[in-house]
N, C-alpha and C positions, 0 to 999 in steps of 0.2 A: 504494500500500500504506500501510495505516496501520498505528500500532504503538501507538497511543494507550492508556494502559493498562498497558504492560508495565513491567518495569522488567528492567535489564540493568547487570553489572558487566560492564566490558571493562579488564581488567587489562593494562597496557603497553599506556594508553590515549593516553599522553602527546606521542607523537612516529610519524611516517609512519603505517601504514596503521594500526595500533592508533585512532589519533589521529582517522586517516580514518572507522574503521568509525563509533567512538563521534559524532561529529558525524553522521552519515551516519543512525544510531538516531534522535537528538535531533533531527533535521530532520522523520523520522518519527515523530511523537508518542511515543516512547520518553522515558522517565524515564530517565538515565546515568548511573551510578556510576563516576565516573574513578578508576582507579587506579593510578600511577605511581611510583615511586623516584624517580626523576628522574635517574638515573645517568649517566655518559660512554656512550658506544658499546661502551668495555670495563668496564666496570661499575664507575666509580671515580666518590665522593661520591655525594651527592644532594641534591635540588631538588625540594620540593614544590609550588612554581612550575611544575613542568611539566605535573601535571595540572590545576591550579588556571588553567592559559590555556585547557585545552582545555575545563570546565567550565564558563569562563565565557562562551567565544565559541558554545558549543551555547546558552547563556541568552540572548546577544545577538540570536540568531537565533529567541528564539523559544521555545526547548524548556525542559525542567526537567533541572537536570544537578544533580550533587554530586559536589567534587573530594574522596579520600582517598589519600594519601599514605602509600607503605609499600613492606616488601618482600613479595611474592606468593609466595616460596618459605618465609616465615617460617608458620609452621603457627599460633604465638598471632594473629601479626599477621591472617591471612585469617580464620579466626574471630573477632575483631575486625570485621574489615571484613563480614562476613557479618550478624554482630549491629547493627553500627549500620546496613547498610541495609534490616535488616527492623524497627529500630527508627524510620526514617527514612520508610519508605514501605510498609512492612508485609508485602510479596512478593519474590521475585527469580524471575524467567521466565528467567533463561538468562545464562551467563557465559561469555566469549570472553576469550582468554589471550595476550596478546600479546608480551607479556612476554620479552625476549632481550638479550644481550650480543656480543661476538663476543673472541676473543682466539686471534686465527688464527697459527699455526705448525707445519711440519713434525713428524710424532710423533714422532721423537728427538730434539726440542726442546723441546717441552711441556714448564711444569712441572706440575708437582703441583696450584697452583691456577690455573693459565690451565682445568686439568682439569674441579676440583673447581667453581671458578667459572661454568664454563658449564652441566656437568650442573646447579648447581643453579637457574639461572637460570633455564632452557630445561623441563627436566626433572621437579624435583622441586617448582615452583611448579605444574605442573598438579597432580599429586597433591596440594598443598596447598590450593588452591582448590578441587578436587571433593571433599577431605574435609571440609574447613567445609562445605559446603553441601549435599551428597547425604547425609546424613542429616533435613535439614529437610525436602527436597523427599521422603524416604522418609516421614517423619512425615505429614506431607501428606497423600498416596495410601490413607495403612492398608493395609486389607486389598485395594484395588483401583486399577485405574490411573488415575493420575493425570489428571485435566482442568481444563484446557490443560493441553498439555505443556510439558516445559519442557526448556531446551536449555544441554546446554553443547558448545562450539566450542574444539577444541585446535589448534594453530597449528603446523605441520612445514614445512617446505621443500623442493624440489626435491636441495636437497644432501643429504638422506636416502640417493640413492643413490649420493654416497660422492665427495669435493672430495678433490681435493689440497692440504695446507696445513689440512684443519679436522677433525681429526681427532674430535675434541672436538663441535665443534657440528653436525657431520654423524651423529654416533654419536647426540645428544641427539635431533636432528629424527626420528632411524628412529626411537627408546626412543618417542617421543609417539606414533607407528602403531602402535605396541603396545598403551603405552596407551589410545588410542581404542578398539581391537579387544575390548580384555578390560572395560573400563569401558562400554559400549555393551551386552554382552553380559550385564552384571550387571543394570544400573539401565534395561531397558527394561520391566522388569516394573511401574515404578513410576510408567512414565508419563516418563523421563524417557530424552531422545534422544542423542547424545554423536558427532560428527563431527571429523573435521579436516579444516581449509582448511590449502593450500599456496596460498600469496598469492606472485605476483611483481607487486611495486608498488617502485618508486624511494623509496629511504629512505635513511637516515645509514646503513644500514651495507652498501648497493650505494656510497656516498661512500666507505666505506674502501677499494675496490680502483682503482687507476689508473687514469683515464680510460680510457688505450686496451685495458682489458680489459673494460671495465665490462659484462655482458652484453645490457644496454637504458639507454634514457634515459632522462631523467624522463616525455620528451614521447612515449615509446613504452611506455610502464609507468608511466603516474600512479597510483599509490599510490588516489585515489578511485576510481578502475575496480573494486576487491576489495571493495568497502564491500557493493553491493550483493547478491553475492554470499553473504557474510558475513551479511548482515540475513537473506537468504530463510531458511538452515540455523540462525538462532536463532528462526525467528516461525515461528508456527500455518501457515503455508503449504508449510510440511518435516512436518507432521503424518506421523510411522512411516518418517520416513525418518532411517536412523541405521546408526550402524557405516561410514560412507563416509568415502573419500577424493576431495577438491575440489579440483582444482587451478585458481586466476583467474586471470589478468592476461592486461589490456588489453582485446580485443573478445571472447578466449577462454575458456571455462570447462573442464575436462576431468574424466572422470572417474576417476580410477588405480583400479586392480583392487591386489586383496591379493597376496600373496602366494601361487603355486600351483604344483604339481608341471609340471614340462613335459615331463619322458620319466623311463620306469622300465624300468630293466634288470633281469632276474631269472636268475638262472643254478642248476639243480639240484645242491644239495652245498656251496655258498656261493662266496665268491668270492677270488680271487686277485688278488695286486697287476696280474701280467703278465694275466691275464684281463680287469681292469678298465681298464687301462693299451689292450686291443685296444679293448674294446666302446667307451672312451669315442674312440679315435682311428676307429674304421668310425660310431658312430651317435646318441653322447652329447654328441657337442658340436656348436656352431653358431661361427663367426669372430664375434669381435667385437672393438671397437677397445681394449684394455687403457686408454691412457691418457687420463685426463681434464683437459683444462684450463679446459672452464665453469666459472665459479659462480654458484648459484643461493643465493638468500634467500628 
């Protein structure tokens, strides 16, 4: 596959699979806009070093890369970054979000900003990147759809369906299937396609839980296994495919189904506690295991 031509911002480009995909572009003739904070694991300081190594080692290899340093939930700042890489290289075909924190604890423990911090890490940086840029890419199209299309890739996790301990970053990863859902539904009219990959690839923040829970290793979840993945749902070879959910890692790809009704009770004259309380114990419910100790990134 080639990608020669394209150009791509991958925000929370700087470290694990982020880091991965954007190399992974730039091997493929992709043009790469790194973009990084350079934060802790829990979102402390910053290091524009962090994207500036991975900028430079896609150049060493070969490709054209440009490192920009910032925050991806800052709304001037992604506008900014939007502007100078169309002032840079004149297009953007598709941006991928990689972009997260983690500041795991019990939710009677949280505080206020372990909260606030991750929603907006997680969160409100996708909204901020598809607002910088889904208005160019609408300018773009006018009155018809866009060609090539062009892609943006929102980043969820497996803990979507709900960690013990992450209250916060499990809440954030479900909010990005939402937003894929309603964003995908708005801006296909314009040509433009809008997915999210759940990536399990070995990263700094599979490092933060102790070895002996760790749910894979590096050498069983290499972080580069997702890259590819990752590259198809941003390039011309996902042409109309959009609104999905992607699940990678390792040799496996899956595809998760949305959310969907799985049995409906109807009762004439409406319904009652002790009524509801019968139908769900004879035909509404299925066993399942209540408690979870996975965790997924």
């Amino acid at each position: 596959m080639s990608l020669s031509g394209k150009v791509y911002v991958v925000a929370g480009g700087g470290n694990g699979v982020g880091a991965s995909v954007a190399e992974y572009l730039g091997d493929h003739g992709a043009t790469v806009v790194v973009n990084d904070l350079g934060t802790s694991v829990h979102g402390e300081g910053s290091d524009p070093e962090v994207a500036t190594a991975v900028a430079a080692r896609i150049r060493e290899e070969g490709g054209e890369a440009m490192a920009h340093a910032g925050d991806a939930a800052d709304l001037d700042y992604t506008t900014q970054l939007v502007e100078d890489t169309l002032e840079e290289f004149g297009r953007i075909d598709g941006v991928a979000n990689f972009a997260g924190i983690l500041r795991d604890g019990l939710s009677y423990k949280l505080t206020e900003d372990d909260w606030d911090s991750v929603m907006r890490t997680h969160l409100r940086s996708h909204f901020a990147l598809l607002r910088a840029v889904a208005p160019h890419w609408r300018a773009e199209a006018g009155d018809g759809t866009l060609e090539p299309q062009r892609s943006f890739l929102g980043v969820s996790s497996l803990a979507a369906k709900g960690n013990v301990g992450q209250l916060n970053y499990s809440t954030a990863k479900a909010g990005v299937l939402g937003f894929v859902r309603s964003a995908s539904s708005e801006l296909y009219r314009y040509g433009v396609r809008v997915n999210a990959l759940i990536p399990s690839g070995f990263s700094r923040m599979t490092e933060t839980v102790p070895e002996e829970y760790r749910p894979y290793t590096r050498a069983e979840m290499p972080p580069e296994r997702v890259a590819p993945p990752a590259a198809y749902l941003l390039s011309d070879a996902a042409t109309d495919v959009t609104g999905l959910t992607v699940h990678a890692g390792g040799d496996t790809i899956r595809l998760l189904s949305d959310p969907e009704v799985k049995r409906v009770g109807v009762r004439e004259g409406g319904w009652t506690v002790d009524s509801i309380a019968e139908a769900f114990e004879e035909s509404l419910t299925e066993e399942f295991e209540v408690t979870r100790t996975d965790r997924f990134f």
